[in-house]
Structures are given as C-alpha cells and as structure tokens.
N, C-alpha and C positions, 0 to 999 in steps of 0.2 A: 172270664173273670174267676179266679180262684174262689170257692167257700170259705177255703181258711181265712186268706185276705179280708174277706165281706166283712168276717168274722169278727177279726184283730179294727177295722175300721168302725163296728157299730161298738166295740166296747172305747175304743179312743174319745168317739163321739158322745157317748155319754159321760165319760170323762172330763171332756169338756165343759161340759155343763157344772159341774161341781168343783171345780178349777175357778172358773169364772166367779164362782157365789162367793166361794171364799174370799178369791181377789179383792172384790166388791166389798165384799164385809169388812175385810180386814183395812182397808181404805176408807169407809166410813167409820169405823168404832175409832180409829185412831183420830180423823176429824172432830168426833164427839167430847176426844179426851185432851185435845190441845189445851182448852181454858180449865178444865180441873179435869178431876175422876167425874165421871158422866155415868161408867158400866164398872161392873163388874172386872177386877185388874186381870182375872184369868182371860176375859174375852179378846183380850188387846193380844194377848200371847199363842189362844189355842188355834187362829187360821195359819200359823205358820208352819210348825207339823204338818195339821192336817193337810195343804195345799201343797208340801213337800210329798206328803205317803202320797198320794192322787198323781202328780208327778212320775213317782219311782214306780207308780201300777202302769201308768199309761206308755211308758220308757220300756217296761220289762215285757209288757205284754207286746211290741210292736217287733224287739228286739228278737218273739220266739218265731214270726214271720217266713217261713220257710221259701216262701217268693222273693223274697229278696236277698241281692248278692251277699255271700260272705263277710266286706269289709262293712255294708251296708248294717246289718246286724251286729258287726261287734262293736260299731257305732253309738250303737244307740244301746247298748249292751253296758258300756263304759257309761254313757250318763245316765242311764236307769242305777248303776252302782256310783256317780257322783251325789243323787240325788239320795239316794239313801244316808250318802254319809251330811247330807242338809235334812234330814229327819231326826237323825241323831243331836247334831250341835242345835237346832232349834230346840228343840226337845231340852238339853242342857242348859238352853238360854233361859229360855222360860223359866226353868225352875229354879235359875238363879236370881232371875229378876223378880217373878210371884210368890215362892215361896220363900227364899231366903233374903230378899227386900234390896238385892245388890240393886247399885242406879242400870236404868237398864240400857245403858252404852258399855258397862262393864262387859268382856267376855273373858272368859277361862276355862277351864277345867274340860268338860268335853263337848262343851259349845267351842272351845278354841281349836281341838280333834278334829272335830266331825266339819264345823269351816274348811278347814285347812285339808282335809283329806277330801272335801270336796274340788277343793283347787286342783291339787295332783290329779284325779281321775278326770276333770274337765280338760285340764290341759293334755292328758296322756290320751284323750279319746280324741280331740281334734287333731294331736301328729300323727294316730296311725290312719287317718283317713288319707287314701290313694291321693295323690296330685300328680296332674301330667301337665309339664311344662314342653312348649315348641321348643329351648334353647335355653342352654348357659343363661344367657342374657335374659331372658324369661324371669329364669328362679333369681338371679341378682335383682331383678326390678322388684319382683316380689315380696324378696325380704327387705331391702331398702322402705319401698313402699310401707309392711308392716312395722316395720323401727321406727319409721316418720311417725305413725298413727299413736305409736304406742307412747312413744315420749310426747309427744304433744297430749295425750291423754293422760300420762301419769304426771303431766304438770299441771293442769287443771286437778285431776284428783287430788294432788298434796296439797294444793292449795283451796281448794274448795270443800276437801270429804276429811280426807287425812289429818291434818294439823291439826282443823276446827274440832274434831274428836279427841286430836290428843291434849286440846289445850282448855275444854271444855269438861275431861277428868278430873280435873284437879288434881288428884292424888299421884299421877303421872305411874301406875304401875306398868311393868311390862307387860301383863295380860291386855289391857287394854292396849298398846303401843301396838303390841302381837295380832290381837285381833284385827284393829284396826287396818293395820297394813297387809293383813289377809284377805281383807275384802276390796280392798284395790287393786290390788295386784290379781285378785280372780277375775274381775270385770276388763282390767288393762289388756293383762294375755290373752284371756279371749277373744276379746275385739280384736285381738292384734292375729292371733290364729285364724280368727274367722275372714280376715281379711285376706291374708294367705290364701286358705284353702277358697276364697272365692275367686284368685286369680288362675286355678287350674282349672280342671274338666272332673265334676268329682263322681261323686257314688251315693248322692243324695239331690232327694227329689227337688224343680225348682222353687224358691222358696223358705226351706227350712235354713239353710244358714241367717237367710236374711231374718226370719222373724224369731233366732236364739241370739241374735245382737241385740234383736228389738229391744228385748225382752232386756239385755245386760243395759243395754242403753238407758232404758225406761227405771230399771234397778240403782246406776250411777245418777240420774238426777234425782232422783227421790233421797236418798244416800245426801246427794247436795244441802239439804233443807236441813239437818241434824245441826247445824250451828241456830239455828232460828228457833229449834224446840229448847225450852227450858225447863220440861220437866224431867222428874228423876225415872220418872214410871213409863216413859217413851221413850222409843229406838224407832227411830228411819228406819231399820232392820223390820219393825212389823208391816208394813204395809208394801217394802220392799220386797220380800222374798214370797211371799202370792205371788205380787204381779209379776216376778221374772218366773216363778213355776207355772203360770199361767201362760206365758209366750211361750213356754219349753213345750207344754203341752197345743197348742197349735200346732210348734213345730211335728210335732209327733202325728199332730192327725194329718196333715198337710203331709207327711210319707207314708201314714196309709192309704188316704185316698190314691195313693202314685200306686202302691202296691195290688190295691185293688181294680187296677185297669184303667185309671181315666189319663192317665200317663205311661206310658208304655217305653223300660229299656235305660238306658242311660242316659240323661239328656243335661247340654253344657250348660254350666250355668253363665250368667254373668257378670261380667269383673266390675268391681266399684269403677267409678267414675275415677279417670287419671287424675283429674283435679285435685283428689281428696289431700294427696301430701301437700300443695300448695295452700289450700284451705285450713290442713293443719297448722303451716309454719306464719301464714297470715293472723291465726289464732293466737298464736305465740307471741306474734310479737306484739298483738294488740293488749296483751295480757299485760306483758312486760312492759311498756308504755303507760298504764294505766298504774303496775306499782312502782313504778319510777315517781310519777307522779304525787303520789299517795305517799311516798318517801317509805313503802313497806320492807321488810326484811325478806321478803320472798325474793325482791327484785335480780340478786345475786344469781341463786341457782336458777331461778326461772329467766335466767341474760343467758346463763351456760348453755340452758336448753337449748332455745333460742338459737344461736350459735349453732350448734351441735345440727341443728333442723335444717339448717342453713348448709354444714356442709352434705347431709344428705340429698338433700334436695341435686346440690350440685351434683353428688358421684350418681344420682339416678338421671341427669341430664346428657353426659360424657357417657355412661353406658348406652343412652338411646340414640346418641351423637357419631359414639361406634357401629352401632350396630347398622345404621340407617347407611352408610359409610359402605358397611359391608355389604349390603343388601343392593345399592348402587352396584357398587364392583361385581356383584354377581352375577346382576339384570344385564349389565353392558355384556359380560363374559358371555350368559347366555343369548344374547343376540347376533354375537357373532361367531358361536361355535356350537359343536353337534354335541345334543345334550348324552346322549349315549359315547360316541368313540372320545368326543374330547377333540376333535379335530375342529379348523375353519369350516364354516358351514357355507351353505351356496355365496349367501352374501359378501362374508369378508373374503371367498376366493375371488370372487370378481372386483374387488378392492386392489385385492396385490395383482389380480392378470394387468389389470387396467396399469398399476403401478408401474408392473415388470415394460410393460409396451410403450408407456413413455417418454416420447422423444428426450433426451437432456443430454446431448454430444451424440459421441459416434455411434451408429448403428448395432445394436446387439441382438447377439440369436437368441431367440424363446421358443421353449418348444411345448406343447401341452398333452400333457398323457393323461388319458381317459380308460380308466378300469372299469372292469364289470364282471362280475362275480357269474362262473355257468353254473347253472341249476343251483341255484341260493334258493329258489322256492320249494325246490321240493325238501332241504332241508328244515325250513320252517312245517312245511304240509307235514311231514313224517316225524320229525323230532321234535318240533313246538316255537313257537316265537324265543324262548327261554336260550336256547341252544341255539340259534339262529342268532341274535344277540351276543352274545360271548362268541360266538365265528368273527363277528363284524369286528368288534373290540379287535381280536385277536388279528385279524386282517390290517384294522389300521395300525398297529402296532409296529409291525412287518415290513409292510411297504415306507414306514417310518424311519426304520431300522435301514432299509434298501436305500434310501436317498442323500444327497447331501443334507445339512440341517439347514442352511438358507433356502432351500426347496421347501414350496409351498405342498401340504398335502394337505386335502381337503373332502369331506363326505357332500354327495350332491344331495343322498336321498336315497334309501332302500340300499340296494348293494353297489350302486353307481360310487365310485375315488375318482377324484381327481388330481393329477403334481402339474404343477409350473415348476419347470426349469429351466431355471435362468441361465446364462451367458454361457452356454452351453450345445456345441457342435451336433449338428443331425445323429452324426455316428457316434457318438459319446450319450447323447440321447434315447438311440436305440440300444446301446448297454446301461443301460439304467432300465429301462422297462423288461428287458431280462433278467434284471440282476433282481426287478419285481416277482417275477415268475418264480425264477430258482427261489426265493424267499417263502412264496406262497405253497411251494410244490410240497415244504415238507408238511407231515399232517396237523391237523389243531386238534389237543385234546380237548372238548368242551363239557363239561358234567360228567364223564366217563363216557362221552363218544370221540371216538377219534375220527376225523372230517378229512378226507381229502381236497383241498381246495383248488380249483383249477379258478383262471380268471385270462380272460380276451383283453388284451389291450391294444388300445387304436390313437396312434401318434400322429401328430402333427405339427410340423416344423414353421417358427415363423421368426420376424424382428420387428423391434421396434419400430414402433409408426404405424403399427399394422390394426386392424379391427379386434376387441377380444371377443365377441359374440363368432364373428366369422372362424377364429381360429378353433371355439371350442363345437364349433359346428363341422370342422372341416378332422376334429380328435376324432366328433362321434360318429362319423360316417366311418371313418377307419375301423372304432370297434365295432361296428355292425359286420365290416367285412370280414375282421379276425372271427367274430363267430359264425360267419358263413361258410369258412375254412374249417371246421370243428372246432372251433375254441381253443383255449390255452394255448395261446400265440400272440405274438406282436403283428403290427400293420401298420404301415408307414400310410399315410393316405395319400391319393393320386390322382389326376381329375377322373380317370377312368373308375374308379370307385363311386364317383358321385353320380356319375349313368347309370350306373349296375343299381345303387339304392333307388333311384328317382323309378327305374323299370320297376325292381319290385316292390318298391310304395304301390305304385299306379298298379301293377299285377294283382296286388292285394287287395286294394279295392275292386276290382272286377271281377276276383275269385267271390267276394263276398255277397256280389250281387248275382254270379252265377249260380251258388249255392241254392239261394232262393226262388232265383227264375227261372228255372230249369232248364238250363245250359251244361248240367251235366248227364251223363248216363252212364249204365255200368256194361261193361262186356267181360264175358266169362271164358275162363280158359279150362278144360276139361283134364279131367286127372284120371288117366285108363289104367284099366290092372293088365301089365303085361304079358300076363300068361292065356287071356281071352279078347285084350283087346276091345272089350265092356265100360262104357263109362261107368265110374265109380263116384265122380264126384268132379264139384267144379270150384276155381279159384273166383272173386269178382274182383275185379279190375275199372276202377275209375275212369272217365273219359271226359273231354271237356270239349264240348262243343262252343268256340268262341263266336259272335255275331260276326268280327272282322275279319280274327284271324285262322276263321275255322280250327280243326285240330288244334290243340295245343297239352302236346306230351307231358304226360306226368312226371317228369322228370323235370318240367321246368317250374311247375306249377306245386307240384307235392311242399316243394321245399321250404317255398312262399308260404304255403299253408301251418308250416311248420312252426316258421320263423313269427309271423303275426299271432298265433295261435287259434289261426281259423280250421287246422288239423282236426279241433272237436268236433265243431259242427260237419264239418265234412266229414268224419266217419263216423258220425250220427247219422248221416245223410245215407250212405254206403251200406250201413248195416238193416237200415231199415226198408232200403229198396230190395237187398239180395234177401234178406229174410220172405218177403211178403212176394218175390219171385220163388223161393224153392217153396214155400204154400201152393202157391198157383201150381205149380209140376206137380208137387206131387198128389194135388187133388185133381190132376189131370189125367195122370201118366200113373199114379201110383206107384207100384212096384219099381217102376223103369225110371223113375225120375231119381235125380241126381241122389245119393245115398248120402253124401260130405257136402256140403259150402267150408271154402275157407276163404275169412275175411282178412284183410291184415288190419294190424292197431299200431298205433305207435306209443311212444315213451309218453309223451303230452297224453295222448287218450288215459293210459293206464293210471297215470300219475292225476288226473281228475276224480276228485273225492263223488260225483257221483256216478262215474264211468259201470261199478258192477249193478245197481239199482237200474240202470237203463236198459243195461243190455237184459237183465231179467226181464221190465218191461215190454221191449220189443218182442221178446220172444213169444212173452204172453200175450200179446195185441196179435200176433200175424200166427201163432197158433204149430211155431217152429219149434222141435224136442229139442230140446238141450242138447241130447247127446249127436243133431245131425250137425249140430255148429261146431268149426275149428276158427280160434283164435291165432293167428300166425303173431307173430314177432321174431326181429333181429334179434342177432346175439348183443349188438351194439343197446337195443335198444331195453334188452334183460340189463345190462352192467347199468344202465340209466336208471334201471328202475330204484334201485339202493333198497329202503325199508320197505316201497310201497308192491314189492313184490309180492307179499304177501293177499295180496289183489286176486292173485293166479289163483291161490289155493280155493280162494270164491268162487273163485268163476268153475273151479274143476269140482267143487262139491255141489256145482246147481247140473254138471252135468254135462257141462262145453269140454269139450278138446284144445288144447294149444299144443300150436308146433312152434318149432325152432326152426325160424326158416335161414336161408344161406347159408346153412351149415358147413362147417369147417373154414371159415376165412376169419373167423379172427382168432384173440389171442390166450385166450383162457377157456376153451370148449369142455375141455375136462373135469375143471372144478363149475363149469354151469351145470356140466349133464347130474353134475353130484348133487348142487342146490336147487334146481332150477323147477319147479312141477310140470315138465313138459310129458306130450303125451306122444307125439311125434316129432320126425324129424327131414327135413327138406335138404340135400344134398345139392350144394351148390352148383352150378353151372358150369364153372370153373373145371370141375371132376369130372363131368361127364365131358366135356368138350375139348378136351386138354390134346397135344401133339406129342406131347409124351408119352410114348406107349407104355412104357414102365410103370408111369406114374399114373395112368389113366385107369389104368385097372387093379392098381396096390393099392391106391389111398379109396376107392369104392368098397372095395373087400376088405377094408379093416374098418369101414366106417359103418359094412352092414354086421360084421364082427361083435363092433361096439353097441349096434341097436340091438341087437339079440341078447347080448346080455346086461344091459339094463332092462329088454322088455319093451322096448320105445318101437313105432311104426315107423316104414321109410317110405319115403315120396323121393325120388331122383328127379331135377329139375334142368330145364334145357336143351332137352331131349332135340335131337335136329334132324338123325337120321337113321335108319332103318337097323342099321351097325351099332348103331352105340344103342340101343332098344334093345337089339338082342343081347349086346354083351350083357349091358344090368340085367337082364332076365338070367341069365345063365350063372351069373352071380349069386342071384338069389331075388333079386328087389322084384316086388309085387307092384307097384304102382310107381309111372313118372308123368311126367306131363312136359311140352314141349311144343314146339314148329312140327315137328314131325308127323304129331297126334292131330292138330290143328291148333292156328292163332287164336288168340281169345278173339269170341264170337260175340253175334248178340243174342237175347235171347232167342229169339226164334231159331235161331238155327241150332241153337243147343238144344232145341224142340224135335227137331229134326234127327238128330245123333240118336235119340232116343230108341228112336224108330227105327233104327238101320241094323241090318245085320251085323256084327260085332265082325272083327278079322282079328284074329291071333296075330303078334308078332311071330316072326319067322325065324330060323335062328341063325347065329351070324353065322359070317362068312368068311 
C-alpha cells in the first residue's frame, strides 16, 4: 500500500466529515426557513460555497494521486476544476440573493459563469474518460441507450424543474430562463454521460460513477420541490448543491480507498440494468397520459417525446436483432470450420464424405487424400507456435489453390488435411495429390522465416456406397506408408500396406515393453588405430533379444522406434548402459580400457528439448569425462535438425565429440562440413568396399584431404579385409573399424581385446 495513497485517503476521509455537516445543515436551515425567516438569511446561503471549496479540496487532492492511472487523474482533475467554477457561481448567488435582496431563484451575473462553466468541465471530464466497447453494435446500444435516458429525463425536468422556475419569476428575464436551463441540462448530460461511460470497462474505481449520479439524481429531485416553495429568500439551489457536493465527495473517497490498496488495478464496472430505456419510455408515456388527461399544455412536446423514445427503443432492438443474427452465423460458421485455417473442420468433412458416398443413381469414384505435414513439430519446437500457425494458414491456402473448388479440403487437427474428390478417376486422383506436393514444395515465408514444406500423402480410392470411416482409415494407413518411404511422396494404399502397419503397430508395442523388461542389450564394435593395431575405442550397438522371435535386427526394429517415437527412450536406454560400461573398464582396466564410446543419436533424440540436460546427467551419474563420449549422427539426420542444431554446440562446450557418420553419401557434405560442429568424421562403407579400383582409392584420399584441412578426425568404416586395412593405412587414416578387426562383441569379450597383444596391420599387397 502506497504512503502517498494512505495519505491522499485520510485527508478524503476527513473531508468527508465536513461535506456531510454542511449537507446536513444546509437541509435543515432551509426546513427551518420554509414558514418564515427562522435564521439568519446569510446562513441559508454560506453551506453552498463552503460544501463546494470542500469538494474542489477533496477532488484536487485525490487528482495529485501518483498511483493512479493517467486518464484516472485527469479525471478527477476536470471535476476538482468543475467544482471550483460551483464555488464561484454560489459565491455569486448568494451575494445576489443576501446582499442585493434579488428573489433567490434569480441567477445572473457570475453565478450564471461559474453554473455554466461548471457544466462544460463536468461534461468535458466525463468524454475524455477511456471507454472500451466489444463492437460497433456496443457503442450504438450505448448511445441509443443514453439518448433514451436523457430525453426521458429532460421531459420530466422541463416539466417538473424547468417551466415551474421559469413561470414562478414572474418577471420572465433571460438570466433567470439561462440559468435555469443551465441546471438541467448539467444534471440531464451527466446522467446521460454517466450512463455511457457505465456501459464500458473504465478507469474508475467500482462505485464512483454510481454514487456522482446519486448525487445528480438526489440534486434533480430536490430542484423538483422549487414549484412548492414560495418564498422570495429560498432556492432549491441551497440544500441542492451540498447534498450533490457531498456525493461528489464519497465518490472521491470511494477512489482513494481503491488507490490505497483495498482494490487493486482496473476492475469492469457494471452496466445499468438493460431495462432502464424501457423504464424510461414507460415513464413517458405515463407522464403524457396523465397531461392528456389534466388537458395540460406540456401534453404536445411531451407526446413528441414520447414518440421520439418509442423510435429509439425500436432502432436499439433491430440493432440487438442484428447482432444476435450475426453472432448465430458465427456460432454455426464456427462449429463447422477450423478456427485458425478457415477450412471444414473434422465435422463438416465427414458431412460431405458421407454426402459424396451416397448412393442417388449410378455409381461414382471418390477418392480421399490424407495429408500430413514432415517435421511440422520441430517447426513449432524451434520457431514457436506463432510461425507454426501462419505455415498452416499458408498450407491450407495451397493445397486450396491445388484442387478443384467443388473438392472438399478440410483441417483434421494439428498438421493432419484432408480433400474428397469427387467423381474423380484413381489416376486423375493421384495428379492431384502431386499437383499438392509441387504446391507445397515451393517455400512459405512466415514472419521472415522461409519454411521448406514437405508433406506425405496417403490415397485412397473408393465409390459410392462404400463406408466413409473405412475409406478414411484405408487414406491413413497409406500416409503412414508415404512417410515410411521418407516422406514427400504420394501412396496409393493397398491391402499389403495394412500388414506392414498392423506389424509395426504390434512391433511397437513390444519394442515398448522390451525397453523396460530387459529384452535389450548393447554389443560393441571396436575402433583400432591402424598403424598398431591397439584398441582405441568402441562403437555401442543395440540388440534385441525377442522372447519368440529371438534376435531381431535393428534394422527392423530401429525404424519402428523411430516412427512411434519410442527412439527417446531407447537411446536413453543406450547411453546409459554404454556410459556405466566404459565406467566399469575403465576402473578396471584403466589405461587399457576403451579411450572413445561412440553412441549414435538420431534427429528425434536431438530435436527433444531435454536431450542435452540428460546426457549432462548421465555422464555425471556413471562418472564418464565428457571428452571420452562421441555423439555420431547422419548426415540425413544433421539436414533434420534445421534450428535445433544448435544442440551440437551444447553438447561440444560440455566436452562430448560428434562425428559425422556415413560420410560421403549424401547430398550437401560440403556446406555441412562448413556449418555443421563436427569433431569427426566416419567414412562410409561404400569407400572402402567399392570394386572400383579407381574409385576405391580417389574418393578416400580426398576425403582424408578434406579432414586435414578442416582439422576433423577420421574413422574408415567397414573395414572387411586385410587389403583395404592396409590400403587406408597407407593413405593416411589412423583408425577404422570393421569385420575384419572384429564384429560387434559383448562386453566381455571387449574385456578380452584389452588384454591381448595388439598386431599391427600389415601393408598391402
């Protein structure tokens, strides 16, 4: 809680107190003086000043509030200087009524000023307060609403405050006429501003608008009574303007207390009761009724009114008639389309499949294409949901562009599309789902990233009469197959597709329980330096011991691992055994034990946001140097990485190694070795094993070329026999590994290697 606040709230509060006495007073002296002079004629006159200055202290001092917003201060800033110019015209009044004996309904001079410039600053501090309307249709209710209030209020006023003042002068001067219709028309606007600014979200605490109505409210019936006084030395004005300075002032302490903590921040206020314009024009008419009756001359303008209320009423009904209309159409729109792309959403696709399938005459071809976007999450992981969103947009946009326009496209959810096309040939089918690809293939710029999009699509061809669950089940087994293919491809589905998924559904659940159950184990392939023949280091290699099917190759099994994303845990699994085996060596063997582990990772591992905290972990649990770990990775699986590459740079400031393994087989090795933080480099199989004598020896000697001067380490891999050993030695290459050296082992027997006399390769032949 602020001290200033504390501050500006006990001076309010004592404010209050003296606000109050005067209201009081000035409401009984004026009782006192109804049947004659009772007091003193100054005393009838001096609470009005006085209860105005008290006002304009307690307004100025809340206004200097440093806690409170900007709009909020110059709020109360404008009516701490309304209230002054009500110090002044009371001040005027009085002294035309006490000392210069004018009737005291008379005003002029600078009691008609200081009125009147009160008005302007009341009215001019209620527009510049903030209002936030939801919609057009909002601010039209709002000012309809305040226009109701305000003519139903200035028809009671001219006929209850007004007239009876101007017909009660007798002398009928314009000062009187003036002032008059200056003190209605303050109390009318206001209420009618105040009613406004209560149908927004404002910048004053809850509360104070309602109790400066009060206050105008409690001001306008007292105002009412000035036909019932008949003395020359009384004005409704004296017991009025206390009591409405004394609301003003509540309201003022009512936004200190806010200011000093017991309310906290901006809080909505809220909006009169809808009713009130119908309350008003029911007043109206009962008004006009009663001087119909009474055969009065009001009857005329107050029937116009009348009328007038009537047609507001009406244009705020046809605006709510609209809107509710519109709000309808939206709901519906939104329920059956994707609130992001714009597109049919799951629902209304399976409205028009069901439609397209049909039976209604002769048999027709429908075929359903099932899209799905590759690596869409790492786009989100790397560049944020923000950019991720505008790809999608951009996506549906495209394949929008790509189709007929009576083809259905439709978002399922996340980056899954789907099209029905209708009456439409297999082969005309499967150019359209290319004609999707060439669409996608060019890049999306999104926020200033430019996105390459690949997308798997999986077809399925059917007609009329046929199941739509089945068909769209028989799309998505095809794009599971496009992306088992590498992705960014089409796939017609085929019952041979449904065995191959059903296998590895069922694979993948038994990878998962392998995982756990210890159905796996690692064997290690050893990495010798060719020039002694010395182990140097060893690769770990996964193995899966199945209960039924014994062995089962990682080759079948990896990819499974891949596709479910049970890859994490399983080289969670991988790192933690081979880590907590080269421990064991080398607190065995010390010196002799393995010098390198390299583990491989894949794209999924690296691209998991907690992948570098783990492997930090692991290391620190099994008590492995950082610098004795190599991270392998594909070159395939570097181009996967896109932003989250920057992963490497992690893992090489704690200390790890990465190599580049299968080096030389793909298609951009040049511009990797340029970006890539590799520390080594692994010489594919292909190179050393080749039949090509030309080529078997040119592309190793430019690739140990290329390692030398970037500075990168070589491993030659696939090593088979004793000839291509010696040739890379001869080369230059320090370490390979292979069949030759030995298969991957288990441990024990890498236990063993330890122990043995080393043998030099020998040199070729």
């Amino acid at each position: 809680m602020s001290g200033e606040a504390v501050a500006r709230r006990t001076c309010v509060g004592a404010l209050v107190r003296w606000s109050g006495a005067l209201a009081l007073v000035a409401v009984v002296v004026f009782a006192l003086n109804l049947a004659g002079v009772r007091t003193p004629v100054p005393l009838l006159w001096l609470p009005m000043p006085l209860a105005a200055l008290v006002a304009m202290i307690s307004l100025a001092s809340l206004a200097r509030t440093t806690t409170l917003p900007a709009a909020t201060r110059r709020f109360w800033r404008h009516l701490a200087i309304g209230t002054g110019f009500v110090v002044a015209g009371s001040l005027g009044h009085a002294y035309e009524g006490a000392v210069l004996g004018l009737p005291a309904v008379a005003v002029s001079g600078v009691a008609a000023i200081g009125y009147g410039g009160s008005v302007a600053m009341n009215l001019w501090a209620m527009s510049r307060l903030p209002l936030r309307f939801g919609s057009r249709g909002d601010v039209l209710r709002a000012g309809l609403d305040g226009l109701t209030v305000l003519l139903a209020t200035g028809a009671f006023s001219w006929h209850f405050v007004t007239r009876p003042v101007l017909e009660s002068a007798g002398f009928g001067t314009a000062a009187v006429a003036a002032g008059s219709f200056t003190m209605a028309v303050n109390l009318l606007s206001l209420f009618a501003v105040g009613k406004v600014a209560l149908t927004g979200r404002g910048h004053l605490a809850p509360g104070v608008l309602r109790m400066l109505i009060l206050g105008l409210a409690s001001g306008t019936v007292i105002a009412a009574g000035q036909p019932l006084v008949d003395q020359p030395w009384l004005t409704c004005a004296q017991p009025a303007i206390p009591v409405v300075m004394f609301c003003t002032v509540l309201a003022a302490r009512t936004q200190a207390r806010a200011a000093a903590g017991r309310q906290r921040g901006t809080v909505p206020t809220r909006r009169l009761p809808s009713w009130l314009p119908y309350v008003a024009i029911a007043a109206a008419d009962g008004l006009l009724l009663a001087l119909i009756a009474s055969g009065h001359d009001d009857a005329l303008p107050i029937g116009v009114v009348a009328v007038l209320l009537t047609g507001l009423v009406v244009a705020r009904q046809q605006t709510v008639f609209r809107e509710n209309a519109g709000l309808v159409a939206r709901l519906d729109h939104g329920a059956t389309h994707d609130a992001l792309t714009g597109l049919p959403n799951r629902a209304l696709f399976t409205d028009r499949l069901d439609a397209a399938l049909a039976v209604d005459g002769d048999e027709r071809p429908v075929s359903v294409a099932l899209i799905d976007l590759d690596d869409f999450k790492t786009v989100n992981d790397t560049l944020g949901h923000g950019i991720g969103d505008a790809l999608l947009v951009a996506v549906a946009a495209r394949l929008e562009g790509a189709v007929r326009t009576h083809d259905t496209v439709a978002r399922l959810g996340g980056d899954e599309f789907v099209v029905v096309l209708e009456d439409i040939d297999p082969e005309a089918a499967e150019a359209a789902a290319y004609r999707m690809i060439a669409a996608l293939a060019e890049p999306v710029v999104a926020e200033g990233h430019e996105l390459l999009v690949r997308a798997s699509i999986g077809l399925a061809h059917g007609h009329t009469g046929q199941d739509a669950a089945d068909l769209l089940r028989r799309a998505d087994i095809a794009m599971y197959a496009a992306k088992h293919d590498g992705g960014g491809n089409v796939q017609s589905y085929s019952d041979v597709m449904a065995v191959s998924i059903a296998d590895t559904a069922a694979l993948g659940a038994q990878l998962q329980h392998a995982i756990t159950d210890g159905q796996l184990f690692l064997q290690y392939q050893p990495i010798v330096a060719l020039d002694t023949g010395r182990l140097r280091g060893v690769e770990a290699l996964v193995r899966w011991a199945h209960p039924e099917r014994g062995i089962v190759p990682p080759v079948e099994f990896i990819p499974v691992a891949e596709r479910t994303g049970l890859i994490v845990p399983l080289g969670d699994w991988v790192l933690v055994e081979a880590c907590r085996q080269l421990a064991a060596w080398r607190h065995e063997h010390g010196d002799a034990a393995p010098r390198m582990l390299n583990v491989n990772v894949s794209a999924r591992q690296m691209r998991d946001g907690g992948f570098v905290d783990r492997v930090a972990a692991i290391l620190n649990e099994t008590g492995v140097p950082p610098h004795r770990l190599t991270l392998e990775i594909t070159e395939s699986t570097a181009v996967a990485l896109g932003e989250t590459v920057t992963r490497l740079d992690d893992l090489r400031r704690m200390g790890i190694r990465i190599a580049l393994d299968d080096f030389g087989t793909g298609q951009s090795t040049l511009t990797l070795l340029h970006e890539l933080p590799v520390d080594q480099l692994k010489l594919d199989r292909s190179f050393t094993q080749g039949t090509d004598t030309s080529r078997r020896d040119t592309m190793p000697a430019a690739v140990i070329a290329l390692a030398d001067a970037v500075g990168l380490d070589l491993v030659a891999e696939g090593v088979e026999t004793g000839d291509q050993a010696a040739r890379l030695a001869e080369l230059g290459y320090q370490h390979a590994q292979g069949y030759h050296f030995a298969r991957p082992l288990p441990a024990a027997a890498i236990r063993d290697l330890m122990v043995q006399q080393p043998v030099p390769v020998p040199a070729a032949t």
